[in-house]
C-alpha positions as a printed NumPy array, in Angstrom:
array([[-16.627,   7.674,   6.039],
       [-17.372,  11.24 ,   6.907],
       [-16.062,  13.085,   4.146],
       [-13.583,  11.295,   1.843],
       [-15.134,   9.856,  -1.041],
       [-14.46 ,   6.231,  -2.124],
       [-12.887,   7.539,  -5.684],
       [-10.871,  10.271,  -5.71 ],
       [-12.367,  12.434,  -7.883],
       [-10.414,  14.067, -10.865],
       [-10.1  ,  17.413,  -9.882],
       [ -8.318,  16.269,  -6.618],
       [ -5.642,  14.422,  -8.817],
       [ -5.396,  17.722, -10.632],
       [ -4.522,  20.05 ,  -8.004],
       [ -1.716,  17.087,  -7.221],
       [ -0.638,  16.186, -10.069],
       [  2.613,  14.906,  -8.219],
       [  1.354,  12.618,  -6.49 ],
       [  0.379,   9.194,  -7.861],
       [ -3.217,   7.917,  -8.432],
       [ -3.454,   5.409, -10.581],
       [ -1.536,   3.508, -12.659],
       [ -3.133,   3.791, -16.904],
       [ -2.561,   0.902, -18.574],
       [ -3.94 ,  -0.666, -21.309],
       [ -4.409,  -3.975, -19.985],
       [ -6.715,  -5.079, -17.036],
       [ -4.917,  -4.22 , -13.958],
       [ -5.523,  -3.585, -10.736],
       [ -3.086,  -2.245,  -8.   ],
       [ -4.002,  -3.86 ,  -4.792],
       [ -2.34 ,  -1.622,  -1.657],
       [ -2.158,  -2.503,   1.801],
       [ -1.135,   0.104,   4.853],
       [  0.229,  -0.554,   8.678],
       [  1.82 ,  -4.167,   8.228],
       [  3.499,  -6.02 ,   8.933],
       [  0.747,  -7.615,  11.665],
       [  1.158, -11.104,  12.739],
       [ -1.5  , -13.829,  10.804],
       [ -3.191, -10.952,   9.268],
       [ -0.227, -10.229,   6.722],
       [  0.103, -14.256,   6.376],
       [ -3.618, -14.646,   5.219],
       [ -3.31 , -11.907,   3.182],
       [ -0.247, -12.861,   1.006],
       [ -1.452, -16.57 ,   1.084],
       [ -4.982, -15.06 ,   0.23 ],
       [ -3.381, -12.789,  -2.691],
       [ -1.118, -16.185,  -3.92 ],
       [ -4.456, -18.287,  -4.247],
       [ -5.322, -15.344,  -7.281],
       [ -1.367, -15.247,  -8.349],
       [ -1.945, -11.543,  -7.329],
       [  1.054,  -9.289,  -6.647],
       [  0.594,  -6.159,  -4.667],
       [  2.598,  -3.251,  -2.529],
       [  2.44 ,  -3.219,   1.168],
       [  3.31 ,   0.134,   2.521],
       [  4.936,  -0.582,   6.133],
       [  5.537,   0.428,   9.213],
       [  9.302,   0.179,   9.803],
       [  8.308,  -0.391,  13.813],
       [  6.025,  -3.167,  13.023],
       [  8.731,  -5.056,  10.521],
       [ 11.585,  -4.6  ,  13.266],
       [  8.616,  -6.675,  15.654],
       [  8.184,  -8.776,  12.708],
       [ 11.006,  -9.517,  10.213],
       [ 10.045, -12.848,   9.376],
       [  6.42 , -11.53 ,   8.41 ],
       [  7.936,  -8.981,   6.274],
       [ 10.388, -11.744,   4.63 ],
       [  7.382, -13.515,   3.553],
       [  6.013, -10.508,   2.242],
       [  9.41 , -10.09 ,  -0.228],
       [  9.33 , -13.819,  -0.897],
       [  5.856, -14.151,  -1.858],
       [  6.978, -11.139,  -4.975],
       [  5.387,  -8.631,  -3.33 ],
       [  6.785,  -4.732,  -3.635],
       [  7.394,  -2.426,  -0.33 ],
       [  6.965,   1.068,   0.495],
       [  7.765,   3.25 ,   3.432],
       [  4.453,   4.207,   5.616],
       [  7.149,   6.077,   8.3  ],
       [  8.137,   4.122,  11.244],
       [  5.427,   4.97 ,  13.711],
       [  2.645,   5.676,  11.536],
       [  3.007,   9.734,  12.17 ],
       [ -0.036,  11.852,  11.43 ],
       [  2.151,  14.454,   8.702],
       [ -0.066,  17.328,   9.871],
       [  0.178,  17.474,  13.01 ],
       [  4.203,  16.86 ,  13.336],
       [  6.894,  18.978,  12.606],
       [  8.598,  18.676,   9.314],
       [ 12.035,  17.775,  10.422],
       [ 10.548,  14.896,  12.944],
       [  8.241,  13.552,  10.162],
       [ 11.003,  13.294,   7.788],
       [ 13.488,  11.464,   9.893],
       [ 10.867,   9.368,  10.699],
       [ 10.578,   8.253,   7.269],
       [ 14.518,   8.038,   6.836],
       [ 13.651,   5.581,   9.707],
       [ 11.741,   3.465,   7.846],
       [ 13.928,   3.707,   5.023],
       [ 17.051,   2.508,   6.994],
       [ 14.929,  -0.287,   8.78 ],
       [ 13.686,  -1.134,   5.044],
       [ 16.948,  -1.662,   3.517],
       [ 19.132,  -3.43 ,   6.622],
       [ 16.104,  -6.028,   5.855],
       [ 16.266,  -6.412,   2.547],
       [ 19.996,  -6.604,   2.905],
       [ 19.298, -10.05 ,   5.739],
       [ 16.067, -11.247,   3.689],
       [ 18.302, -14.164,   1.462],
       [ 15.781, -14.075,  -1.548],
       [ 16.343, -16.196,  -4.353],
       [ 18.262, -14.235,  -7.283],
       [ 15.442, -13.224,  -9.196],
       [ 14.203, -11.811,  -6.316],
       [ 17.136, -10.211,  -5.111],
       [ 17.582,  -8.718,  -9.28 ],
       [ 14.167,  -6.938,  -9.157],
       [ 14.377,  -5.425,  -5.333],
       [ 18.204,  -4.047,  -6.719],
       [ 16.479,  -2.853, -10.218],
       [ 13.353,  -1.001,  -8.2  ],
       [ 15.094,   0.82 ,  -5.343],
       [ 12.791,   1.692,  -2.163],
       [ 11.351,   5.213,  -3.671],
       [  8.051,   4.479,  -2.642],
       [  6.043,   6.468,   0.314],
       [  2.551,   6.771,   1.416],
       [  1.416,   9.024,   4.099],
       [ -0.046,   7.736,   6.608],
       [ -3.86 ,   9.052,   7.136],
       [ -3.392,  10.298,   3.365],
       [ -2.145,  14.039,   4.488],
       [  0.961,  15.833,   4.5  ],
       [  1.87 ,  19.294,   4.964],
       [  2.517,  21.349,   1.611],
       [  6.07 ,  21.794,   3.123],
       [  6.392,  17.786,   3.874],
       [  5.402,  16.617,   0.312],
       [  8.557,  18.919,  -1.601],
       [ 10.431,  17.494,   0.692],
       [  9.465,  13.868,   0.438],
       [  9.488,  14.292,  -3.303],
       [ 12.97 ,  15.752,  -3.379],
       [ 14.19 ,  12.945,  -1.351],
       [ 13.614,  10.97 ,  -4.612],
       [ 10.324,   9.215,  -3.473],
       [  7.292,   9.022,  -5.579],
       [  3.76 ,   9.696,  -3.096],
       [  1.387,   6.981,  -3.65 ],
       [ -1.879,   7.95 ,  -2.967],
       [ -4.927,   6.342,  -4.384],
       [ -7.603,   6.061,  -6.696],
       [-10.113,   3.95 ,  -4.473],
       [-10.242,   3.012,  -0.991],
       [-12.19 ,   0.051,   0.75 ],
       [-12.473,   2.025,   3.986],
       [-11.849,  -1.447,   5.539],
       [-10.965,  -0.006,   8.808],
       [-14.145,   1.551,   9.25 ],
       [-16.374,  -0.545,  11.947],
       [-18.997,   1.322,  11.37 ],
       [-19.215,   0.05 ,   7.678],
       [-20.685,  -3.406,   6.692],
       [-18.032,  -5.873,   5.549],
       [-20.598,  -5.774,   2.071],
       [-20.091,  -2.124,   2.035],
       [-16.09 ,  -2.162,   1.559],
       [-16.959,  -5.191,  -0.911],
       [-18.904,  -2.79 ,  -2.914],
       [-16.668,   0.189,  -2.672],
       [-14.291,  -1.899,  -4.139],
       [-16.139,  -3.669,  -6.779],
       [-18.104,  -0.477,  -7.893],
       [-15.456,   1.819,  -7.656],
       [-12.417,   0.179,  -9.23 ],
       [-11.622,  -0.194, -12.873],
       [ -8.566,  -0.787, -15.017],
       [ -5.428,   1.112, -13.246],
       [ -7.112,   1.954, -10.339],
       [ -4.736,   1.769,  -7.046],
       [ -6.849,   0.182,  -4.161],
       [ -6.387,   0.897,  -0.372],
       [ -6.791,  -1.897,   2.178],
       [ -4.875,  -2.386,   5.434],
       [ -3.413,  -5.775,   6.705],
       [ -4.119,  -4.48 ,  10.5  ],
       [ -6.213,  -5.438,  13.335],
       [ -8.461,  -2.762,  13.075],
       [ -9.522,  -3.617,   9.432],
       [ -9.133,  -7.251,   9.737],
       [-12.715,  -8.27 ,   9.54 ],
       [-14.032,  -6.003,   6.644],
       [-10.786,  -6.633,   4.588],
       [-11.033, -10.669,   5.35 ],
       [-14.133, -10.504,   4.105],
       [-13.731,  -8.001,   0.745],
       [-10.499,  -8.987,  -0.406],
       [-10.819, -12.619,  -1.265],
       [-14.368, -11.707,  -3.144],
       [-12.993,  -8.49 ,  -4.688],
       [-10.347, -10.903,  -6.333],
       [-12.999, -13.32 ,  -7.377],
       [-14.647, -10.253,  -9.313],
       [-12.235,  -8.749, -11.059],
       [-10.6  , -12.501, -11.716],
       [-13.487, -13.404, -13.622],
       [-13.372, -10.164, -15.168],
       [ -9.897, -10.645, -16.497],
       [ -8.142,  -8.361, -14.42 ],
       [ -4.479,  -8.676, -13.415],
       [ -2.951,  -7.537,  -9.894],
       [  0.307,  -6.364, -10.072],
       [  2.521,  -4.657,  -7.886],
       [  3.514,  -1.444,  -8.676],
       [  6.999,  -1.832,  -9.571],
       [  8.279,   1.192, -11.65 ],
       [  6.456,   4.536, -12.142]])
């Protein structure tokens, strides 16, 4: 885990205030997030994991992975599900120059809508995706350059960043140590990192269907984040 803490603290938010969070409400709710998708039977058990809970979440994706796997990221649209852009190869922001990483995301964003555009939802679907235009983004590896984020944000998008993260992808973490990150960690609004990718698969198999349990019995809601 080295050293990024499972909550983001408070003063963090407040020296980026422009970024997003969490998500106050004054209801139960949760914001369930998952990175680096679409990945073939990973994605699947997670939205048919997520539908056993009637749990709606975002998946930020890859545009690379969803032109490899349209049909996963159809399901992901069908299943009521929001999208954001995560660039189209997963760039680290930091170490890329600015004009590369933003293309990159215009990319995504290109790959994002020509899908939408073939995915033949049924109208309700096809209402909200029109109402809530693709204006999400989330760096990948959580860091941008200074000069990257202006730009991103002046592109229209909203950042969306977190409040808690499972650190699912972490192998040398217990799949009962992203369990309690989660379960300890979270409360009402919080948004909540996992990754539907090979690399995570294991601890996030394990965490997400128990974290739901939790905060089900709780009376917690998941919901997608869907305006802002």
């Amino acid at each position: 885990m080295g050293f990024t803490p499972v909550k983001t603290p408070l003063l963090l938010k407040k020296m980026f205030p422009d970024y997003v969070w969490d998500i106050p409400s004054k209801s139960k709710t949760l914001y369930l997030t998952f990175d680096d998708g679409p990945t073939p039977e990973i994605t699947d058990w997670t939205l048919e994991t997520l539908n056993d809970f009637n749990a709606r979440a975002t998946f930020f994706c890859i545009g690379n992975n969803i032109n490899k796997h349209p049909d996963i990221f159809k399901n992901i649209l069908a299943g009521g599900h929001r999208i954001g852009n995560h660039t189209h190869d997963h760039l680290k922001g930091w170490k890329t120059k600015t004009t590369r990483y933003l293309e990159n995301i215009r990319l995504c964003e290109s790959v994002l809508k020509t899908q939408l555009s073939h995915a033949h939802l049924p109208d309700k679907q096809n209402s909200l995706i029109q109402d809530h235009p693709i204006h999400l983004f989330r760096p990948p590896y959580g860091k941008m350059k200074p000069g990257q984020s202006k730009k991103i944000l002046d592109m229209g998008y909203h950042i969306v960043m977190w409040d808690v993260l499972s650190f699912d992808w972490d192998k040398t973490l217990s799949e009962e140590h992203c369990l309690n990150n989660v379960i300890n960690k979270a409360s009402n609004g919080s948004i909540v990192v996992f990754h539907d990718s090979l690399k995570a698969a294991k601890n996030m198999q394990f965490t997400l269907p128990r974290a739901l349990q939790y905060f089900s019995e709780k009376g917690f809601e998941f919901k997608a984040i869907n305006s802002l």
